[in-house]
C-alpha positions as CSV (number, residue, x, y, z in Angstrom):
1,X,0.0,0.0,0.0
2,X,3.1,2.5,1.0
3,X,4.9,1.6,-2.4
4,X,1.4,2.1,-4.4
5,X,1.2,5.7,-2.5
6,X,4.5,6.8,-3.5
7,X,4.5,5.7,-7.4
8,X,1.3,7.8,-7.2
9,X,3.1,10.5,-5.6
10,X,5.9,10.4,-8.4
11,X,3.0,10.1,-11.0
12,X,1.4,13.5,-9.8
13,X,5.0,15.4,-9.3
14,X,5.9,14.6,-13.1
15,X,2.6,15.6,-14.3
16,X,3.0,18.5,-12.6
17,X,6.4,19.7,-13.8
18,X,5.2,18.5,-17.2
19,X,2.4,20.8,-17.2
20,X,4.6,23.7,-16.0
21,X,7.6,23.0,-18.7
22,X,4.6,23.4,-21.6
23,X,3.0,26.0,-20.2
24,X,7.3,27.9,-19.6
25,X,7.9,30.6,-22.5
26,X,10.7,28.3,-23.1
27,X,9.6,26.1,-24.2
28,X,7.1,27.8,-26.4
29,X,10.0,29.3,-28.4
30,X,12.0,26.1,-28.8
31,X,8.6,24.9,-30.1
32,X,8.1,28.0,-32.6
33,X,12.0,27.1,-33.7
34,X,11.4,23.9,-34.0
35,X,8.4,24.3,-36.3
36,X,10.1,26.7,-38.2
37,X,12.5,24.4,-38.7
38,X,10.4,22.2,-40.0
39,X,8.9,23.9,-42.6
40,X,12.5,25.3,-43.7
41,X,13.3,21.9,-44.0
42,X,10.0,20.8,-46.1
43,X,10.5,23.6,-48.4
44,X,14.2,22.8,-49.5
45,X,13.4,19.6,-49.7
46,X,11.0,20.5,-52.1
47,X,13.2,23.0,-54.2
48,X,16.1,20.1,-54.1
49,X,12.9,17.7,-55.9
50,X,12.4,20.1,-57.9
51,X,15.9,21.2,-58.9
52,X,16.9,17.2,-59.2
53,X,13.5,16.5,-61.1
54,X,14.8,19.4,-63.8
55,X,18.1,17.7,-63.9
56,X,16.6,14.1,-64.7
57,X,14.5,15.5,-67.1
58,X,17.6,16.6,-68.9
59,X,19.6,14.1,-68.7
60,X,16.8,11.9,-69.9
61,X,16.4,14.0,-72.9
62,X,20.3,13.6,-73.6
63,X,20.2,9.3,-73.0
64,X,17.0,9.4,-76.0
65,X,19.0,11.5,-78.3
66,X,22.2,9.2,-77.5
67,X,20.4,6.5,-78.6
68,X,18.7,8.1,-81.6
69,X,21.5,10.2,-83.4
70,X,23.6,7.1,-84.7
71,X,20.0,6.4,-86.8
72,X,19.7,9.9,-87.6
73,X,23.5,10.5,-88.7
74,X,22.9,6.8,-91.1
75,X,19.8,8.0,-92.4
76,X,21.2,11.3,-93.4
77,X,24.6,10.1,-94.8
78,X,22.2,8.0,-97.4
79,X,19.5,10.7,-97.7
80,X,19.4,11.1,-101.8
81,X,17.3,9.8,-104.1
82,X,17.3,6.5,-103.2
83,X,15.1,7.5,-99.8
84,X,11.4,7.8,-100.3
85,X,10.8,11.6,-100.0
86,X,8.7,10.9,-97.3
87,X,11.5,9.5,-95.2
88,X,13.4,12.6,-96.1
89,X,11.1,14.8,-94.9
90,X,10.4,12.6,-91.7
91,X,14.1,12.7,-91.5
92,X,14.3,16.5,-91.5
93,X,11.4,16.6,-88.8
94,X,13.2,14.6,-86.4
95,X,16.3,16.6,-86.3
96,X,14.0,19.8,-86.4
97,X,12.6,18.6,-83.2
98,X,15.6,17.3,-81.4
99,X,17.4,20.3,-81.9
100,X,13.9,22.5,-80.2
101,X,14.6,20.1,-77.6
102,X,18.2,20.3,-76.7
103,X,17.5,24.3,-76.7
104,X,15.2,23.6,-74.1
105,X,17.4,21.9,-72.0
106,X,20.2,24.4,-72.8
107,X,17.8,27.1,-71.2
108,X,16.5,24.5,-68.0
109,X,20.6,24.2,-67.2
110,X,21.1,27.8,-67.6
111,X,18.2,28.8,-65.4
112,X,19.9,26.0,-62.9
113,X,23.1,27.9,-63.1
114,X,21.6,31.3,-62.1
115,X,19.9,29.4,-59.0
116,X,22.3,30.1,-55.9
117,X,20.3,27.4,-53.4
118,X,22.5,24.6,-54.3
119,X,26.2,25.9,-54.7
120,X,28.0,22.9,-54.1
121,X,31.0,21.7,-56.7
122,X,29.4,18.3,-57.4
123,X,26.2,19.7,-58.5
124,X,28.2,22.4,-60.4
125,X,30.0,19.6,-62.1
126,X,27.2,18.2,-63.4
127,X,25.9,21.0,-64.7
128,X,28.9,21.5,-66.2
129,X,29.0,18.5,-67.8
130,X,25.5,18.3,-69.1
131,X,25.9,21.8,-70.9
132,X,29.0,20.7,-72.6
133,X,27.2,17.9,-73.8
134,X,24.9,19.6,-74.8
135,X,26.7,22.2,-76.9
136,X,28.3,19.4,-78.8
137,X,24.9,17.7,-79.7
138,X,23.6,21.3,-80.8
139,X,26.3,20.9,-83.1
140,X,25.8,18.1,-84.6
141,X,22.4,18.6,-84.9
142,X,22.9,21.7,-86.7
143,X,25.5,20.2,-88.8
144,X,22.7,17.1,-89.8
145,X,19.9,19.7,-90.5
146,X,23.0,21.2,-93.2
147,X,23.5,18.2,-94.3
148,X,20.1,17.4,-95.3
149,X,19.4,20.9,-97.0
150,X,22.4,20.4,-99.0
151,X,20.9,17.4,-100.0
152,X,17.6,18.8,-100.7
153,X,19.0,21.4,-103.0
154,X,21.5,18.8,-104.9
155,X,18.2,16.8,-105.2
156,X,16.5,19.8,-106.7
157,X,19.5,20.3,-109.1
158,X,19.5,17.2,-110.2
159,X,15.9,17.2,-110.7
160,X,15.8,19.9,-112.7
161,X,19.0,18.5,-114.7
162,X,17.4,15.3,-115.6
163,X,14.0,17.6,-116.4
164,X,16.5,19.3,-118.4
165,X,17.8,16.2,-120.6
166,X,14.7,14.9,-120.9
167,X,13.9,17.5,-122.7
168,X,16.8,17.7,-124.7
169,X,16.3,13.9,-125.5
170,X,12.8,14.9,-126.5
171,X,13.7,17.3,-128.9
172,X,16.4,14.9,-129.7
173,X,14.5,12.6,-130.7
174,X,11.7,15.4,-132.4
175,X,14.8,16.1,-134.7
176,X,15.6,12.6,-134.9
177,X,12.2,11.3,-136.2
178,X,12.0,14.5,-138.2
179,X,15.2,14.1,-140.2
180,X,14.7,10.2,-140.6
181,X,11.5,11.5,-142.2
182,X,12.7,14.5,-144.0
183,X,15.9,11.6,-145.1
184,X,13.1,9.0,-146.1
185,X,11.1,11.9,-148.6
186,X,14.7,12.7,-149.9
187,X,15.5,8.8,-150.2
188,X,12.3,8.4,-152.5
189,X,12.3,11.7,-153.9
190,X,15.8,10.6,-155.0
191,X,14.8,7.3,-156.0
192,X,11.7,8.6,-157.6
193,X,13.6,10.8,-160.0
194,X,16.3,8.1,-160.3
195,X,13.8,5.7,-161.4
196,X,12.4,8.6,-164.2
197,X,15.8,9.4,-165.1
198,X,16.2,5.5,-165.8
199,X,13.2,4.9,-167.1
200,X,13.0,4.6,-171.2
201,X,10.0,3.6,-173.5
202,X,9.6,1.3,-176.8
203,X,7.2,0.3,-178.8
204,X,7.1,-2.8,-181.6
205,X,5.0,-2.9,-184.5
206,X,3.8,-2.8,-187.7
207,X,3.0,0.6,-190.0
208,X,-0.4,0.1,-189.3
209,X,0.1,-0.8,-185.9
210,X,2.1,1.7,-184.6
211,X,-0.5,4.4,-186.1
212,X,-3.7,2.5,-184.6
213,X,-1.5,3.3,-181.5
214,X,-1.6,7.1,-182.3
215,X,2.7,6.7,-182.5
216,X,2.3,7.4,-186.2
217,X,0.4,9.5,-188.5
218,X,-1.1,8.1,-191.8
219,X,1.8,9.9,-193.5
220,X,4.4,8.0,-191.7
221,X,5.1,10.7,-189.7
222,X,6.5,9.9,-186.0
223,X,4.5,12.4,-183.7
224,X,5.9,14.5,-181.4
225,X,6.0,14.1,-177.8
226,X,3.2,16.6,-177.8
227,X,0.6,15.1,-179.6
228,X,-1.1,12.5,-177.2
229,X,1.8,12.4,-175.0
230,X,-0.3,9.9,-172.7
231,X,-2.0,8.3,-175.5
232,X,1.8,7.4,-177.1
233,X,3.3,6.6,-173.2
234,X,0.4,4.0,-172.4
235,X,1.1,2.1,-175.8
236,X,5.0,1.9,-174.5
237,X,6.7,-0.8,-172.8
238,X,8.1,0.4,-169.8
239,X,12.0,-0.7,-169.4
240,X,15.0,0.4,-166.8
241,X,17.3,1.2,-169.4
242,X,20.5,0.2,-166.9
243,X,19.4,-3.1,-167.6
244,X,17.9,-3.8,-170.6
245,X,20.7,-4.3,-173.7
246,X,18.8,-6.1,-175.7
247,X,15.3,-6.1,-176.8
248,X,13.8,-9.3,-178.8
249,X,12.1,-7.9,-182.1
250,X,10.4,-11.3,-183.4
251,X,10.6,-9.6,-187.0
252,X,12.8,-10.8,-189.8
253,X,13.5,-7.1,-190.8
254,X,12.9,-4.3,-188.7
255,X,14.0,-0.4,-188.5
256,X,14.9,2.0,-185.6
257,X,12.5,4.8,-186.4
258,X,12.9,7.3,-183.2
259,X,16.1,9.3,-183.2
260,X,19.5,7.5,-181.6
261,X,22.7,8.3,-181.9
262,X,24.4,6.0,-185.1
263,X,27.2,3.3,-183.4
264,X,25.0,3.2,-180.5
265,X,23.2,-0.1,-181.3
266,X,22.7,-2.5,-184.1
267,X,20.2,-4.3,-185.2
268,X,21.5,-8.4,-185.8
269,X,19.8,-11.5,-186.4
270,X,19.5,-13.8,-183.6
271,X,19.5,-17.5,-183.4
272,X,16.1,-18.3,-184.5
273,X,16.9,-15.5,-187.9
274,X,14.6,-13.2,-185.8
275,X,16.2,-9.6,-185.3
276,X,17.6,-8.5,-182.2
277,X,18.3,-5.0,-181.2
278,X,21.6,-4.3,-179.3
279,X,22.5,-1.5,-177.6
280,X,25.8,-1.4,-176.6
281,X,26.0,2.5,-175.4
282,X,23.3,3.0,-173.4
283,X,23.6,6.6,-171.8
284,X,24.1,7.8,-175.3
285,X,21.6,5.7,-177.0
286,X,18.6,6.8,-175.2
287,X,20.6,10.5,-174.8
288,X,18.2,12.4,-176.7
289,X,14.6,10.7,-176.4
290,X,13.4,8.3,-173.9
291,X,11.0,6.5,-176.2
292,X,12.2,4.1,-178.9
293,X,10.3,3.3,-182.0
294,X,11.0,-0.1,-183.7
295,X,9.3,-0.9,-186.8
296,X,8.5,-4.4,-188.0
297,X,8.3,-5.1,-192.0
């Protein structure tokens, strides 16, 4: 019972001098301190998330373009013709928007720089370090989006070239089909008026024959070439005179009536006593008219 009075006793006292030590001005302004404290502490713990979140963010950023420039630096080494233009311009758009993003970072380090709350070297470092890095990838990203204009406008010259020769191969070929024509009209022009230049005319016959072919008048006249020139040419045989030297007269007798030059042919009997009519200088022979007249008797 005594030992149950005095823990009592004890109880009470502490109680007592507890109430008294809360209620002390003390301990009220170790309590204010203590909160303030507190709250100091809460809020840099907060700026330091938020300083460390920036930094992440970054260095994020900087690990995904790492792992995507190697692709972007293959892709623009072969960007010519031989990529779709649609992977060009995808191409272009990706750089476009990596470079927007390491400016973005640039400005988050810089605005980490000018932040005094964390002064210490190793977080100075590491800024360090991140803007370095990230002035080297501004360069090459710069140096890629070069790259590919270059290779826009050499795509564009050599558009415009091959536009170029196709046109010149078009007219080329314009000229082409036009001389090949204008040569094929000469060619049969040429061959036309070879052919007329080579082209002679007789006729075989009686008296009476050779005028019911309008080639003689009753009188025994030979006509003209310009009586009935048709009339006389369609009662002809046509002959190329290059190759005919000889024409078979199936007469015993017969006389040369159109005009040829004398020692230019002869008229000879041929194996079956018909005559024959050689011509043995031909350019001469039909010199001065075209159209021989052979009559029979």
């Amino acid at each position: 019972m005594k030992k149950i009075l005095v823990l009592s006793l004890l109880a009470f006292t502490v109680f007592s001098l507890s109430s008294c030590v809360e209620s002390s001005s003390k301990y009220k302004a170790l309590q204010a301190q203590l909160d303030s404290l507190s709250v100091v502490h809460s809020t840099k713990s907060a700026e330091f998330e938020e300083v460390f979140a920036t930094l992440n963010e970054v260095e994020n950023g900087l690990k995904s373009i790492r792992e995507t420039e190697n692709i972007l630096v293959l892709q623009s080494q072969k960007g010519g013709a031989e990529v779709p233009e649609s992977s060009r311009e995808q191409l272009k758009s990706d750089v476009t928007a990596i470079g927007e993003a390491i400016q973005s970072y640039k400005k988050q380090i810089d605005k980490l720089k000018s932040d005094n709350r964390i002064q210490s070297s190793q977080f100075k470092k590491r800024l360090a370090a991140l803007t370095q890095e990230l002035e080297a990838k501004s360069v090459l990203i710069a140096d890629l989006g070069r790259q590919l204009e270059e290779k826009d406008r050499q795509l564009i010259v050599k558009s415009q070239q091959i536009e170029s020769l196709d046109k010149t191969v078009s007219n080329l070929r314009e000229d082409v089909s036009s001389l090949s024509q204008t040569s094929s009209s000469q060619k049969e022009t040429i061959a036309n008026q070879d052919a007329q230049i080579n082209t002679g005319y007789y006729i075989i016959g009686t008296k009476s024959e050779l005028i019911n072919a309008k080639v003689m008048s009753k009188g025994g006249l030979f006509k003209s070439a310009k009586i009935s020139y048709q009339a006389e040419q369609s009662a002809f045989v046509k002959i190329d005179i290059r190759e005919v030297k000889e024409i078979q007269l199936n007469a015993e007798k017969a006389k040369v009536l159109s005009i040829h030059p004398t020692g230019t042919y002869t008229l000879e009997p041929g194996a079956n006593g018909m005559q024959v009519l050689k011509i043995s200088q031909p350019a001469t022979f039909w010199e001065q008219t075209k159209y021989l007249v052979i009559q029979t008797l």
